[in-house]
C-alpha positions as CSV (number, residue, x, y, z in Angstrom):
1,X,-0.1,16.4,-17.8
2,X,3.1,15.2,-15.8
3,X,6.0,13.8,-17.6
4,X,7.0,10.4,-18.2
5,X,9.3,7.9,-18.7
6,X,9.6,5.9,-21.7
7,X,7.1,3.1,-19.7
8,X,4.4,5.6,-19.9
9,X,4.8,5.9,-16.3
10,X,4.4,9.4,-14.5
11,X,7.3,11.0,-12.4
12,X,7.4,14.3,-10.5
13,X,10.0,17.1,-9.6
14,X,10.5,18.1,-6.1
15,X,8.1,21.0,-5.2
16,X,9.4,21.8,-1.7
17,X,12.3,20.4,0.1
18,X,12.2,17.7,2.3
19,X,13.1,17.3,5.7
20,X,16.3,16.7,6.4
21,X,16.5,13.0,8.2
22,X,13.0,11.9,7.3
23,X,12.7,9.1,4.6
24,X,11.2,10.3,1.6
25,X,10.0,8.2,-1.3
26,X,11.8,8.9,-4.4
27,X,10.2,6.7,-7.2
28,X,6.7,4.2,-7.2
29,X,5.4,2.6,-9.4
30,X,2.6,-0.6,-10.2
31,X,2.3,-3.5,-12.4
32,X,-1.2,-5.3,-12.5
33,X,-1.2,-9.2,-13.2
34,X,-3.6,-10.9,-15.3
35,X,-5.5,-13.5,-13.2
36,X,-3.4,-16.5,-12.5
37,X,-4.5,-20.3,-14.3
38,X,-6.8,-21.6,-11.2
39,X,-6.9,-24.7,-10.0
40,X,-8.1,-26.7,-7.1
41,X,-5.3,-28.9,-6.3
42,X,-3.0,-29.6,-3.8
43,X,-1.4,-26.8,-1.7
44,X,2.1,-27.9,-3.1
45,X,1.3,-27.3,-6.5
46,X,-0.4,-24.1,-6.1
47,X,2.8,-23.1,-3.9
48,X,4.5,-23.7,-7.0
49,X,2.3,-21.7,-9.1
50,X,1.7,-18.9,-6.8
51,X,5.6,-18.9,-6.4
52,X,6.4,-18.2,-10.1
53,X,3.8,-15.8,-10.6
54,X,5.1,-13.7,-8.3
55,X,9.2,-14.3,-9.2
56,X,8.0,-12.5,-12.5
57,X,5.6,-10.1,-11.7
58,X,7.9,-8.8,-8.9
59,X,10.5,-7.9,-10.9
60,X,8.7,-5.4,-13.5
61,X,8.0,-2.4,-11.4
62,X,11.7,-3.1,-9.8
63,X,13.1,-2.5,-13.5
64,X,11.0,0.5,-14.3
65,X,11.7,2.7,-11.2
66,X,15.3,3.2,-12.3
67,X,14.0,5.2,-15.2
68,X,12.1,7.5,-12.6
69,X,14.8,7.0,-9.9
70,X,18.1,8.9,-11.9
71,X,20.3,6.9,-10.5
72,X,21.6,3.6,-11.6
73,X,20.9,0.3,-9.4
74,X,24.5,-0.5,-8.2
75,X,23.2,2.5,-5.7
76,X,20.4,0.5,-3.9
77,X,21.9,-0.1,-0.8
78,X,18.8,-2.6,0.7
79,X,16.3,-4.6,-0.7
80,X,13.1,-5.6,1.6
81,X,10.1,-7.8,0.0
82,X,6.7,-8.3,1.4
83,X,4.1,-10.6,0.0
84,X,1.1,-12.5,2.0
85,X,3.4,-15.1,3.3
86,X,4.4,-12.2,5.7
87,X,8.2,-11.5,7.4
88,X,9.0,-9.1,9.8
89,X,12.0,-6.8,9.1
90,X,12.6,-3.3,9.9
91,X,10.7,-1.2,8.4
92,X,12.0,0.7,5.1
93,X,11.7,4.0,6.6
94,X,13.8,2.8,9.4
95,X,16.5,1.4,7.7
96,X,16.9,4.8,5.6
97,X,17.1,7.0,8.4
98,X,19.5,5.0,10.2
99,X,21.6,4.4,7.8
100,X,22.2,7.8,6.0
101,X,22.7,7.7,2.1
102,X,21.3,4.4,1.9
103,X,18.2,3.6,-1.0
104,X,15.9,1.3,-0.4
105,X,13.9,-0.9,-2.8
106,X,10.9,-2.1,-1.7
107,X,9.2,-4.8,-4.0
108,X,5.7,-6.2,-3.2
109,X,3.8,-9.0,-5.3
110,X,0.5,-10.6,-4.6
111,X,-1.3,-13.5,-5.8
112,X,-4.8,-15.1,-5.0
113,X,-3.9,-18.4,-6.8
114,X,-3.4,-19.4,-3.3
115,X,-6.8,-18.6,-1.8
116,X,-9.1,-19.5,-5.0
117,X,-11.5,-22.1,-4.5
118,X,-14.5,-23.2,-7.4
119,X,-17.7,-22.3,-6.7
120,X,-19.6,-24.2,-3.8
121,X,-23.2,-23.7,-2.7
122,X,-21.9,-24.3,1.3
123,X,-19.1,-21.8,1.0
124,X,-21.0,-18.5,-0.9
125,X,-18.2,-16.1,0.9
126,X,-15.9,-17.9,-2.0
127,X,-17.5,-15.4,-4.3
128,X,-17.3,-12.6,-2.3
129,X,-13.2,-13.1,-2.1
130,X,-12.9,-14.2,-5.4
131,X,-14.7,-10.8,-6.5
132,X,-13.0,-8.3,-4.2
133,X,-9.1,-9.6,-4.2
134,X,-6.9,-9.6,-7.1
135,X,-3.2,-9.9,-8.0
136,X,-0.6,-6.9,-8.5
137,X,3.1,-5.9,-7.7
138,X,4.8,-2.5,-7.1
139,X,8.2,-1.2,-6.1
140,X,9.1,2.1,-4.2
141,X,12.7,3.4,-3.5
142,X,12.9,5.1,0.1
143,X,16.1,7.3,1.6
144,X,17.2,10.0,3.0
145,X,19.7,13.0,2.3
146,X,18.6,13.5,-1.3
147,X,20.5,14.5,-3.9
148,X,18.6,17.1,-5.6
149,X,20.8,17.1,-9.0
150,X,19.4,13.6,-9.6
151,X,16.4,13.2,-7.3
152,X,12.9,13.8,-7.1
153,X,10.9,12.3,-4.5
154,X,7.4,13.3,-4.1
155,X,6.5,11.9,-0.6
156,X,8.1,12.3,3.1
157,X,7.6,9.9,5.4
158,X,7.3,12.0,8.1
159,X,6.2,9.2,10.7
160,X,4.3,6.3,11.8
161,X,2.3,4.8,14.3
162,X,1.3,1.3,14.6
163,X,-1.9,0.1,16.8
164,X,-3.2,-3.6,17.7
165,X,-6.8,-4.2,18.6
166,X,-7.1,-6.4,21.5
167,X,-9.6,-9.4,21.3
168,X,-10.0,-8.9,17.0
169,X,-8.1,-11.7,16.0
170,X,-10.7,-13.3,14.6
171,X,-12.1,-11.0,12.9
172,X,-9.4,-11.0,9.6
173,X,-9.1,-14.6,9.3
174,X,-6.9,-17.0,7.0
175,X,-6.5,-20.3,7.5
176,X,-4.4,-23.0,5.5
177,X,-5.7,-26.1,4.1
178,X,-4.6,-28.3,1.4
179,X,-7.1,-26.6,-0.8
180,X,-4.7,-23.4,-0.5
181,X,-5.6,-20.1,2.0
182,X,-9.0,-19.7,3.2
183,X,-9.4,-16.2,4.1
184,X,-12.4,-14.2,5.8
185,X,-13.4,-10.4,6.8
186,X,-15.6,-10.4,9.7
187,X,-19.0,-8.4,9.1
188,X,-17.8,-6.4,11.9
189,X,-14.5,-5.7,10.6
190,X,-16.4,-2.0,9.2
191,X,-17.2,-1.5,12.9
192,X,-14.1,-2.0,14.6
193,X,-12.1,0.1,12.3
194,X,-15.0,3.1,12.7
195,X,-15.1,2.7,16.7
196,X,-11.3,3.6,16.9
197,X,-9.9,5.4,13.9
198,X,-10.7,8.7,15.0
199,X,-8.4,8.7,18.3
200,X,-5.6,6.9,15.7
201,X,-5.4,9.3,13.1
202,X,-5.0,12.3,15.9
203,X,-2.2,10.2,17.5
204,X,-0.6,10.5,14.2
205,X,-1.7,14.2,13.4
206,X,-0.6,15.3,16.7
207,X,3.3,15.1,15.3
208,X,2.5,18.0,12.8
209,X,0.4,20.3,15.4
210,X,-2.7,19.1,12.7
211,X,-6.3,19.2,14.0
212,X,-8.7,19.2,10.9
213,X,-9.2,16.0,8.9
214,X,-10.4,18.1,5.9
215,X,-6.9,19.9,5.6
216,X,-5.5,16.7,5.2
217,X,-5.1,14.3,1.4
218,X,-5.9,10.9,2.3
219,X,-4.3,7.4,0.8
220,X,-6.6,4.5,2.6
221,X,-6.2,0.9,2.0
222,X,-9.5,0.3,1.1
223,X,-9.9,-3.1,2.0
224,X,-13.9,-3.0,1.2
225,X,-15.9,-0.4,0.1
226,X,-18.0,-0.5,3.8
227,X,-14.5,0.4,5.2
228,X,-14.2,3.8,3.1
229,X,-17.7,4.4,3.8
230,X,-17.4,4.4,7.3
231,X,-14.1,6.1,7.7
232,X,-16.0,8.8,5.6
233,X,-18.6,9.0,8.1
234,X,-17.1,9.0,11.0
235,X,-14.2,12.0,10.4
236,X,-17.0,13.8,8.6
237,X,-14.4,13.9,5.2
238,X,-15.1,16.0,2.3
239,X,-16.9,14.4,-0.7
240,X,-13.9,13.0,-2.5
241,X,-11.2,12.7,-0.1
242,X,-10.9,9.2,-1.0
243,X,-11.4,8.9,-4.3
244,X,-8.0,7.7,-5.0
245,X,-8.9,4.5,-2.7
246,X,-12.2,4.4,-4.5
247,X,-10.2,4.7,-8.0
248,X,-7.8,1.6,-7.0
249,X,-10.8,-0.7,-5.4
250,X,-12.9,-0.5,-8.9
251,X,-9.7,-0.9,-10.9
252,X,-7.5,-3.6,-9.3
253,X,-9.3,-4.4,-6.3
254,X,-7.5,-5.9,-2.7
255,X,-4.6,-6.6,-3.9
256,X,-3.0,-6.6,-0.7
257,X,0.5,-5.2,0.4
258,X,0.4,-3.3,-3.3
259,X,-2.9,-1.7,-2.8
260,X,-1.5,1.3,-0.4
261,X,1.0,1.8,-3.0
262,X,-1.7,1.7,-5.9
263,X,-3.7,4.6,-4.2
264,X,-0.2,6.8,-4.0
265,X,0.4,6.7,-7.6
266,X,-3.2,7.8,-8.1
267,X,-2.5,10.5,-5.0
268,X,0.9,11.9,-6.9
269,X,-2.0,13.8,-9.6
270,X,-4.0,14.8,-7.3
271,X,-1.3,16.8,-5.4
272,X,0.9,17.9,-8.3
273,X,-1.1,21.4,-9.0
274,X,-1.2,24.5,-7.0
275,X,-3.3,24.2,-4.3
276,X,-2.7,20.8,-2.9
277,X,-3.0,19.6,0.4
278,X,1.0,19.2,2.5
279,X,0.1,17.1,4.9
280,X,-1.9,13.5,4.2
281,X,-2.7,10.2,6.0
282,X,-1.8,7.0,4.7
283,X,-3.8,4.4,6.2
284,X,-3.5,0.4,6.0
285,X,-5.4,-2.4,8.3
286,X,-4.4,-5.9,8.6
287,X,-4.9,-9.1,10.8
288,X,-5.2,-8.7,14.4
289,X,-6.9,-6.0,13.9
290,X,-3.5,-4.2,13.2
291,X,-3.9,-0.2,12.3
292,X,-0.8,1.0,10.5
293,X,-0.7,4.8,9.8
294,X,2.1,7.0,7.9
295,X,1.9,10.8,8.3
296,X,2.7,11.7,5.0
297,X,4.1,15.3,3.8
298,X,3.9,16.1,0.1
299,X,6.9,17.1,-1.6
């Protein structure tokens, strides 16, 4: 069993150095939320609602990574945020390795308040999204040039590659009504993602000399379970290579920008005894069809 902190949350020491320059990601952790009160109102009162669900479920999984991190707050140097409302920034893992010694925090919160319809006999897909997507935050701390006295990260973010599908845009689909989000996953979202996630992950494999799938540990978004089946398929992985998406879907479901971040905590037991894969793929799709991929080294 690993240790932990007085949360009950699991932390790791430092099992091979990192490289120097590369972010590496020093403390992660999750808080589930119980299912928001629904409503079908207008979109300014769910806004509201949606909005202070998230101020306070943001702001546990913050709090609890100082326990894991060492080091006290007043040395977070950056904070970025990311919910569905979606901003562009620069990327975590970009702000660390440009500005050396700097920590970042990054918080994400999720909630489907904003999406949730009742139950209508012309719209059955309600139930589908109402089953699959759920509610959740998380926090991570990324930098570079660790301090090993007071440190233990247990991932480097080695690099990342980002992709756009041409002529998908429809096939992740949210639209905005006064009823709240109405959001959609084309039946042929499965097969786009199959057709072209082969050449992507060897794009990102390629940076580490890596040619077999199988040598690799594996933290997918898992979007759907037809996505993991497919990606399963079609790079020919080893029974249980997933599992850690598989483990997050059946406990928590979609929930979003936190689900990537879900399946690492699972992934830190999985790769904390002798034995355990170095290298990894983290994996995450969004709308346009959008592949974003992080070559992961285990630390």
């Amino acid at each position: 069993m690993s240790k932990t902190d007085k949360n009950g949350a699991p932390w790791h020491h430092l099992k091979c150095p990192s490289t120097p320059g590369k972010a590496t990601n020093s403390a992660c952790h999750r808080q589930g939320v119980s299912k928001a009160t629904r409503c079908n109102s207008f979109l300014k009162n769910s806004w509201w609602k949606a909005t202070y669900v998230i101020q306070n479920a943001k702001m546990s999984p913050s709090k609890r990574n100082w326990n894991v991190y060492g080091r006290p707050a007043t040395d977070i140097t950056h904070i970025i945020y990311v919910s569905s409302s979606e901003i562009r920034l620069p990327g975590a893992k970009d702000i660390a390795e440009n500005n050396p010694g700097s920590r970042v925090l990054l918080t994400t919160s999720e909630t489907t308040i904003l999406g949730f319809r009742p139950p209508n006999k012309a719209r059955p897909y309600d139930l589908v999204g109402a089953a699959l997507f759920g509610d959740g935050a998380a926090a991570v701390i990324v930098g570079t040039d660790l301090v090993t006295s007071r440190e233990s990260p247990f991932m480097e973010l080695n690099h990342t590659v980002q992709q756009f599908l041409p002529g998908t845009q429809n096939v992740i689909d949210g639209r905005l009504s006064e009823e709240g989000i109405n959001f959609k996953l084309g039946r042929d979202l499965p097969q786009k993602i199959e057709d072209n996630i082969e050449e992507f992950c060897r794009k990102l494999m390629s940076k580490a000399n890596l040619t077999e799938f199988n040598d690799l540990f594996w933290a997918v978004h898992p979007g759907e379970p037809a996505i993991l089946n497919r990606l399963e398929n079609t790079l020919k992985l080893n029974k249980g290579k997933v599992e850690c998406s598989r483990r997050e879907l059946m406990d928590y479901g979609n929930v979003s920008s936190n689900t990537i971040f879900y399946v690492m905590e699972y992934m830190r037991e999985e790769l904390k005894g002798d034995g355990g894969e170095e290298w990894g793929l983290a994996l995450a799709f969004g709308p346009g069809i959008t592949y974003e991929g992080i070559l992961l080294r285990s630390l």
